[in-house]
C-alpha positions in Angstrom: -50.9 -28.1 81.6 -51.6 -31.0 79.3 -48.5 -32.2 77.5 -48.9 -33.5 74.1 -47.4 -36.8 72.8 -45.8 -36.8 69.7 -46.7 -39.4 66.6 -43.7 -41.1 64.9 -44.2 -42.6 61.6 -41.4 -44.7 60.2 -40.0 -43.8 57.4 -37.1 -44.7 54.1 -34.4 -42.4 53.1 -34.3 -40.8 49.9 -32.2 -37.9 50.6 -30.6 -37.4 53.7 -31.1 -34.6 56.4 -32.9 -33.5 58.8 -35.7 -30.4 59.0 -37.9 -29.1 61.4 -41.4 -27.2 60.1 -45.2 -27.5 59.4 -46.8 -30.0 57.4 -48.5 -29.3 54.1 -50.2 -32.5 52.5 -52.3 -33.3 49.6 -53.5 -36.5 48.4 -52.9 -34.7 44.7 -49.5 -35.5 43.1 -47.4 -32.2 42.7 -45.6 -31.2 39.4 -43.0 -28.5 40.2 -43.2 -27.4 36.5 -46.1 -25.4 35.9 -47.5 -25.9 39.5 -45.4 -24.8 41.6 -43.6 -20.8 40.7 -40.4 -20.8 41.4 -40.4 -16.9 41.8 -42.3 -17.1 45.3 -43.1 -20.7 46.3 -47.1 -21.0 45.8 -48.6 -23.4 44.2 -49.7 -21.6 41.4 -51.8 -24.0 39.4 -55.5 -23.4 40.2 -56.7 -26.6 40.0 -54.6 -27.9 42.7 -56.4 -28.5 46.2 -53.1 -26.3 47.5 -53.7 -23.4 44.9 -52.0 -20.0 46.8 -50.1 -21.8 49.4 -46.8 -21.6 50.2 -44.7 -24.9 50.3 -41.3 -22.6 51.1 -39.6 -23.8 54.7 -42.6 -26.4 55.2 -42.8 -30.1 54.6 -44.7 -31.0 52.1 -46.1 -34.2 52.2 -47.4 -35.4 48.5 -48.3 -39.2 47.3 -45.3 -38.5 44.1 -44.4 -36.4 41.5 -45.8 -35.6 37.8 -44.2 -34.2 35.1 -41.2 -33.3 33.4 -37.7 -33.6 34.3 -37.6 -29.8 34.0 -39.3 -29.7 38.0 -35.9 -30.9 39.2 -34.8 -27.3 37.9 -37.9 -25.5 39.4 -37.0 -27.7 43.0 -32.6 -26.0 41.9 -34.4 -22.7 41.9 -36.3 -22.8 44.8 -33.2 -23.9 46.5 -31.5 -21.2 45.4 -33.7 -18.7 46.0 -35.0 -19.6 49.5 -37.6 -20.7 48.9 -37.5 -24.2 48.7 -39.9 -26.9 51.4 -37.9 -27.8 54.7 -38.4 -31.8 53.6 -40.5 -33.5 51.0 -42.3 -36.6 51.9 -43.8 -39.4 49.2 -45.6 -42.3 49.1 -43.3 -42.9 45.8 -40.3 -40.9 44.9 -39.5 -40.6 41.3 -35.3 -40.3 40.9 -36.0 -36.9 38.5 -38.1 -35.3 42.2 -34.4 -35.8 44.0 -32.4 -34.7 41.4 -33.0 -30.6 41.9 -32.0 -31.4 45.9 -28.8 -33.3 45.1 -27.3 -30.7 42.5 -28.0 -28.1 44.7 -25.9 -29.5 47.1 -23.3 -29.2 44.9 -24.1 -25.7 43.1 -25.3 -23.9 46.1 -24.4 -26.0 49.4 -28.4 -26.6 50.1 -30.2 -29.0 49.8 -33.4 -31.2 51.6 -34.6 -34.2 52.9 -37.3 -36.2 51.1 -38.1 -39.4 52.5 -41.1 -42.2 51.7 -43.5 -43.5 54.4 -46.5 -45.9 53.7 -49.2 -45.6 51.8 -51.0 -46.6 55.1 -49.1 -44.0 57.0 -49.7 -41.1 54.8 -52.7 -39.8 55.5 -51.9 -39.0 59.4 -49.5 -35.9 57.8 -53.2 -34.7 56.7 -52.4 -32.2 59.6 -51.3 -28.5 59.7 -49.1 -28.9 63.0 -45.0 -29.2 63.5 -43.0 -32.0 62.7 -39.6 -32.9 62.5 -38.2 -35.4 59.9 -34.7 -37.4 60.2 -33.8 -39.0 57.3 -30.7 -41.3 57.1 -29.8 -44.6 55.9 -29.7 -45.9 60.3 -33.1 -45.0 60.3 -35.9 -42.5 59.1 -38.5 -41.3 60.4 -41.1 -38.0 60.7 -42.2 -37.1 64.2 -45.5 -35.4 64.2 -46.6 -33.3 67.5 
């Protein structure tokens, strides 16, 4: 049996942690208000590339943020309904995307990762398969098999 080798892609720290799931990617920038409902975890705006998907338990891999600082409340109830993504990866974080992560560490004791790669790197998450992401201020990285 062939074994397969797994791709690492360095990575910078954001938010600490570590999560294990499948990638979901989009070169399109993701607003959690109004694109994202909190009430199931699809993307619900139809224009998005990602319309109907669930982003709940995977790690979704987006270029940055849009919107209002009201998506750091969608991101607190997606945390505390279970339904939030296993990590979040960017290209460039905006502080008001890792807000809804931090608080609900402290309102709910869960939270996520979200880390940055490169701009050159991002477009090998442009896959459906499993990774793993470590993110921590020794060293971050996503590990793509």
């Amino acid at each position: 049996m062939e074994e397969k080798t797994a791709m690492e892609i360095a990575a910078n720290c954001i938010l600490p942690g570590t999560a294990k799931g499948r990638v979901l990617s989009t070169r399109q920038a993701i607003s959690f208000w109004g694109c994202v409902d909190p009430l199931s975890g699809n993307i619900s705006d139809k224009r998005h590339e990602l319309f109907g998907e669930s982003i709940s338990g995977r790690i979704l891999a987006f270029p940055f943020g849009k919107g209002s600082s009201t998506g750091s409340l969608m991101l607190l109830e997606l945390l505390r309904l279970n339904l939030a993504p296993a990590a979040i990866i960017n290209i460039r974080t905006e502080p008001l995307l890792a807000t809804g992560p931090v608080v609900g560490k402290h309102f709910y004791g869960k939270t996520f990762p979200i880390l940055t790669v490169d701009e050159s790197d991002f477009d090998h998450l442009k896959t459906v398969r499993p990774a793993e992401v470590v993110s921590n201020q020794n060293g971050s990285f996503v590990r793509i098999w």
